[in-house]
N, C-alpha and C positions, 0 to 999 in steps of 0.2 A: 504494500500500500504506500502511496507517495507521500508526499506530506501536504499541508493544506494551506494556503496562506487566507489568515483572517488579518492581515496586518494594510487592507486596502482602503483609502479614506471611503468609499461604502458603507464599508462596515463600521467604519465610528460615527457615520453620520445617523447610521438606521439604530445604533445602540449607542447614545451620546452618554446614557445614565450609567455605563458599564463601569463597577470597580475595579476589574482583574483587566492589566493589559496583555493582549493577545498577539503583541507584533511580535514575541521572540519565541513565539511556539512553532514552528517550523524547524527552529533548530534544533530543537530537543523530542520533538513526536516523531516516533518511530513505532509504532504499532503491528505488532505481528502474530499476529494470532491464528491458530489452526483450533477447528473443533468441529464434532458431532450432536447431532439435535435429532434423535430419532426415537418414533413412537408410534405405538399402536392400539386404535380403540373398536372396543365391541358393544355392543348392543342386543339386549335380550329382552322381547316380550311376551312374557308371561298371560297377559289378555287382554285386549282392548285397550286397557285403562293404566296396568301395571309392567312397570318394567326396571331394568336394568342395566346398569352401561359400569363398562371395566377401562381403565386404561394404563399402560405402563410408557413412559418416558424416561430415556437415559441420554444424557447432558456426558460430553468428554470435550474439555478445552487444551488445549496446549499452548503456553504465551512464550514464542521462540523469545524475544525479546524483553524482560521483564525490567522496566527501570522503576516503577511507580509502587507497583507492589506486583505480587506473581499468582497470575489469575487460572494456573494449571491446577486441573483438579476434577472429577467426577461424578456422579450425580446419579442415585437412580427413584424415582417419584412413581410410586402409587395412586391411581384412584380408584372409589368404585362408587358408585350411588344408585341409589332405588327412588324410581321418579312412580306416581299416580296421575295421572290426567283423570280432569273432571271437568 
């Protein structure tokens, strides 16, 4: 990923109230990030009115680059919930 210049009188003109100056962030943002976002959901109806849904997701990041802090790390999230229509 390149790096981004917010440092163009544009962008001080659309955000005059800004307290954090942004013109020397190009030299130091280097973001690089690899990751996984994959999941899978089901659905189950039991009658008309009642049912069921399951789902699992798993999160893998890899931050080739870490100066800020190191956001490598892995994730696995459950869900499941019992729905009624009325």
């Amino acid at each position: 990923m390149g790096s981004f210049d917010l440092s163009r009188p544009d962008f001080s003109a659309r955000f005059p109230n800004s307290s954090y100056d942004f013109s020397r962030t190009p030299e130091w943002s280097n973001l690089d990030l690899e990751g996984i976002d994959a999941g899978v959901d089901a659905k189950y109806r039991f009658t008309t009115n009642l049912f069921a849904r399951g789902a699992y997701r798993y999160v893998e990041y890899d931050d080739n680059d870490p100066y800020l802090y190191d956001l490598t790390g892995r994730n696995s999230l459950v869900y499941f919930s019992l729905g009624y229509l009325f």
